[in-house]
C-alpha positions in Angstrom: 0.0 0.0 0.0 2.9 2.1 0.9 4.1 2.1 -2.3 1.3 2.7 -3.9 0.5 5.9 -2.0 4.3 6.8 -3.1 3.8 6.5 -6.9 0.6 8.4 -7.0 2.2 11.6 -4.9 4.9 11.2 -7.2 3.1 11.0 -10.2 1.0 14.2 -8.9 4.0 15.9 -8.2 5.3 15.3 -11.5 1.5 16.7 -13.0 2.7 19.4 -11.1 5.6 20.3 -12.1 4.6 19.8 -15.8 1.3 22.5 -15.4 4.5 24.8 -14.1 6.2 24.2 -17.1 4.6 23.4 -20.0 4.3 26.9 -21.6 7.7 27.9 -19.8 10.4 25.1 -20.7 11.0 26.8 -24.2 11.8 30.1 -22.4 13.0 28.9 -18.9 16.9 28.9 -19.9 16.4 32.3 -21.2 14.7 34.0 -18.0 16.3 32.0 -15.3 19.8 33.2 -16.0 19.2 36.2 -14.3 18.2 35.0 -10.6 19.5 31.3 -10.5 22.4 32.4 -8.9 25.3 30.0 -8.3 25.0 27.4 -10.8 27.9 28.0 -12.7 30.1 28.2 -9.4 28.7 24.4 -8.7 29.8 23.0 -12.1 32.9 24.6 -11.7 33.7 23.0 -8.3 32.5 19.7 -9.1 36.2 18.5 -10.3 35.2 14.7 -10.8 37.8 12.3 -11.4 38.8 11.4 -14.9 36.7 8.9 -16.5 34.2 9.8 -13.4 30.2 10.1 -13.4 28.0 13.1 -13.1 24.6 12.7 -12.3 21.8 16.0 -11.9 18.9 15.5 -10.3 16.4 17.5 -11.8 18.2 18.6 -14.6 15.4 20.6 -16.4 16.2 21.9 -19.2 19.9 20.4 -19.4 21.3 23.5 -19.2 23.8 22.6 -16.2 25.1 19.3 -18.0 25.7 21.1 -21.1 28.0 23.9 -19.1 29.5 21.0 -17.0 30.3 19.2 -20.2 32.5 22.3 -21.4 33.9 22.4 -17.7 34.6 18.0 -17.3 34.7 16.8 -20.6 36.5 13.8 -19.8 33.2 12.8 -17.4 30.1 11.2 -18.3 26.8 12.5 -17.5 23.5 11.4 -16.8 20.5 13.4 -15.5 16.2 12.7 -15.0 13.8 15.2 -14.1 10.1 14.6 -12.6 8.8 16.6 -16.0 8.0 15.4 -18.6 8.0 19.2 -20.4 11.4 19.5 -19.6 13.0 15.9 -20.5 10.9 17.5 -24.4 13.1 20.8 -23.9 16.2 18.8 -22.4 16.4 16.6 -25.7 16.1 19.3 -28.2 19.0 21.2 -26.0 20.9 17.9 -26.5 20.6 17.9 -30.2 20.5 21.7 -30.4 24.4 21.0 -29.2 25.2 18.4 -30.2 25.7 16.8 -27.2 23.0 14.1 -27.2 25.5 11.2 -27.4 27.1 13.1 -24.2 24.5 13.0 -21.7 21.7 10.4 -20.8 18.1 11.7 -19.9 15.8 9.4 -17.5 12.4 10.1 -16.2 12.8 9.6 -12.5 11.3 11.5 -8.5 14.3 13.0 -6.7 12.3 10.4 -3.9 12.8 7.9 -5.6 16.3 8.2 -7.5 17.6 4.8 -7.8 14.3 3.8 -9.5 14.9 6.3 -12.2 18.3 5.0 -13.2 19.4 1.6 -14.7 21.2 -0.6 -12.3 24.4 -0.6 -14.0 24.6 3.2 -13.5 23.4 3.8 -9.6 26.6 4.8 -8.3 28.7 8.2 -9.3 31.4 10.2 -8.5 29.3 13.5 -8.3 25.7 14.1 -7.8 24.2 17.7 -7.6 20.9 19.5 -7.5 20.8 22.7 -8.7 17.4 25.1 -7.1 15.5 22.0 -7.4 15.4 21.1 -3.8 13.4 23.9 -2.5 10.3 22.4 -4.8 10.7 18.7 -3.6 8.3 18.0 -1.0 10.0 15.7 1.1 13.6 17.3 0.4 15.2 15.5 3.3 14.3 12.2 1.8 16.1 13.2 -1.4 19.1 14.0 0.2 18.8 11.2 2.0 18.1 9.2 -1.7 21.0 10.4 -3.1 23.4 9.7 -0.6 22.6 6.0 -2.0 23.8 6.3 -5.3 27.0 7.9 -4.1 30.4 6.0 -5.1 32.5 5.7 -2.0 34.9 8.8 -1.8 32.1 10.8 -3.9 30.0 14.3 -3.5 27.0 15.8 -3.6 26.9 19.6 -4.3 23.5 21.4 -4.1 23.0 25.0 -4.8 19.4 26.8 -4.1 17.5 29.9 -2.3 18.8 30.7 0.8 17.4 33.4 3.0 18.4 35.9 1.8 19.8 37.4 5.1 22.3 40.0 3.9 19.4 41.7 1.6 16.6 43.7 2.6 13.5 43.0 3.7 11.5 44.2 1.5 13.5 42.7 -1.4 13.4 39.3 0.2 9.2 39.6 1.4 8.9 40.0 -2.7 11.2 37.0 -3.8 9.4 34.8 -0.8 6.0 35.7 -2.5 7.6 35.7 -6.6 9.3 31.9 -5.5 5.6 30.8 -3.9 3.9 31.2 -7.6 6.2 28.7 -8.5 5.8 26.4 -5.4 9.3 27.4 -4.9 9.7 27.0 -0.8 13.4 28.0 -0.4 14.9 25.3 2.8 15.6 27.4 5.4 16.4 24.3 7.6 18.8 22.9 5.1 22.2 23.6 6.9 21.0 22.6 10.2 19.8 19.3 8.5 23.3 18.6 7.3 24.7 18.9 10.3 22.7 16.2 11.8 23.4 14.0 8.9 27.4 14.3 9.1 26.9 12.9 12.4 24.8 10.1 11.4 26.2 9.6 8.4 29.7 10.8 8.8 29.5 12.5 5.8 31.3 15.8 5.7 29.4 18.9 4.7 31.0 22.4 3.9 28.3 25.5 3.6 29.2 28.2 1.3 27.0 31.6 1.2 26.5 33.5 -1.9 25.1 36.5 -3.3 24.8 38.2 0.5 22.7 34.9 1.1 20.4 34.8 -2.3 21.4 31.3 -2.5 23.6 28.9 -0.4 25.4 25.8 -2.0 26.9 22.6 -0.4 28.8 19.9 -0.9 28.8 16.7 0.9 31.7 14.4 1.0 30.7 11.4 1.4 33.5 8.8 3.5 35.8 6.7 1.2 36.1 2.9 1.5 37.9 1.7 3.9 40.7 -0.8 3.1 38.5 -3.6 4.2 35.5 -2.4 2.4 37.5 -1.9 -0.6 39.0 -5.6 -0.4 35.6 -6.2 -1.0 34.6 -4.8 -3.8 
């Protein structure tokens, strides 16, 4: 029963997000330049290992694999999103740039992550979200999700709305209510949640403030093998 009630808030979720998007995703790369703040700085710290594997969660549009491609083009690079709309806009960015032998798409929850990949490709060396999290509903459980399909030694980097706390108030009542039309909810409990998961986890995670707190991005380190573990494998 439990999974049932899972796939049918999944699959509203993912009605949802298409109503959002279906007469955006031909314009969304175009406006959202200019206030998602921080993406480029993610791609550029990602640094996976040669040969390594890059998955987004969320990817939209594609826009952030395409860049990271330019950045890591010795990497491979997957991605899924919950929307149908934008896996159409993703795979006409693919071909628009040639790229579409570069990067495989999947239709997959954030919830859910290892359901949306194949099996032979459910670990990698770098995972990242990029101002997706703050419209997941259970957002802990995602982080929590793709954790799993971490390689031993690997990262997840995420980069969304903070709060704004260097900014004015009025400037950041106004974004609150702007982000809400898009059942954007920015996490204002994310670095406190990552705290408690380094110490259940014993991940490691660093908190880096941008934009006088417009958006905040993390990475979390995930432990290596141990030698044991390693023998192992």
């Amino acid at each position: 029963m439990g999974d049932i009630l899972r796939e049918r808030d999944s699959q509203r979720h993912g009605d949802l997000m298409d109503h959002v998007y279906r007469s955006q995703s031909g314009i969304y790369d175009l406006t959202r330049k200019y206030y998602l703040l921080g993406r480029d700085e993610l791609i550029s710290a990602l640094q996976p290992p040669a040969g390594g594997t890059v998955l987004e969660i969320g990817c939209g549009t594609a826009r952030n694999l395409i860049q990271a491609i330019k950045f890591w083009p010795e990497a491979s690079f997957f991605g899924f999103d919950i929307s149908s709309e934008m896996l159409k806009a993703a795979r006409k960015n693919l071909v628009r740039h040639g790229v579409e032998d570069r990067i495989a798409l999947f239709h997959g929850d954030a919830e859910s992550p290892a359901l949306a990949m194949p099996r032979e490709h459910r670990a990698f060396d770098r995972i990242f979200l990029s101002f997706c999290l703050s419209m997941i509903p259970d957002w802990q459980g995602a982080i929590r999700q793709a954790l799993t399909l971490l390689a031993p030694g690997g990262e997840l980097h995420i980069v969304d709305f903070g709060q704004s706390e260097e900014l004015p108030a009025p400037f950041r009542y106004l974004l609150q209510q702007w982000l809400a039309l898009f059942h954007v909810e920015p996490r204002k409990h994310l670095r406190a949640f990552l705290k408690e998961l380094d110490i259940e986890t014993g991940t490691q995670s660093e908190f880096i403030r941008q934009y006088r707190g417009y958006s905040w991005r993390f990475v979390v380190k995930f432990p290596a093998a141990t030698e044991h573990e390693a023998a192992k494998m």
